[in-house]
C-alpha angles and dihedrals in degrees: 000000000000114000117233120230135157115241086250097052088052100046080048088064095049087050090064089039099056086048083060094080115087117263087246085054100046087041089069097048109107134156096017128112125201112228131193111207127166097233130347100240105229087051119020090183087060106113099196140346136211106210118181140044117322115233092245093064103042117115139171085294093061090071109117095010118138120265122275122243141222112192121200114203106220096195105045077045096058095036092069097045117091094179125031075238078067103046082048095059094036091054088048095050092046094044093057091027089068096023086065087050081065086055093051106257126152136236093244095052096037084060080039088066096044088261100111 
């Protein structure tokens, strides 16, 4: 069964998941925004998305582009939490889980590290 939470409670909880990143780490975030969404519309079970350049592959040609974006999908999220303990730990895994992919880190390694 779905869990219930209101959209500030769970941008609450990317909030504090976003805090989880060490200070060096989040230090060397630039030119990326955070975004909240219900459901991502090519595929409503995806439970967040990195979309943008990963810092390993930006070069002299990245200068003035728009920010990247990591979406979090409130409801897929949800739909998969039976306990808010659960949406906690759900909205923790998918916030580092796209903001390595800004830094470059693949899905298998990703899996590799217990992120995926």
């Amino acid at each position: 069964m779905a869990v219930s939470m209101t959209p500030d409670r769970f941008e609450e909880l990317v909030g504090d998941a976003l805090d989880l990143i060490p200070p060096q780490l989040a230090a060397a975030i630039d030119n990326v925004v955070v975004l909240v969404d219900d459901r991502n519309d090519e595929d409503p079970y995806l439970l967040g998305l990195y979309h943008g350049i990963a810092l390993t592959e930006r070069d002299s040609h990245y200068g003035g582009s728009l920010p990247d974006t990591i979406t979090v999908y409130r409801d897929a999220l949800l739909e998969i939490c039976g306990s808010e303990e659960e949406v906690v730990h759900e909205v923790a895994v998918t916030v580092i889980h796209e903001v390595a992919h800004y830094f470059g880190i693949e899905e298998d390694r990703l899996h590799e590290l217990g992120w995926g």
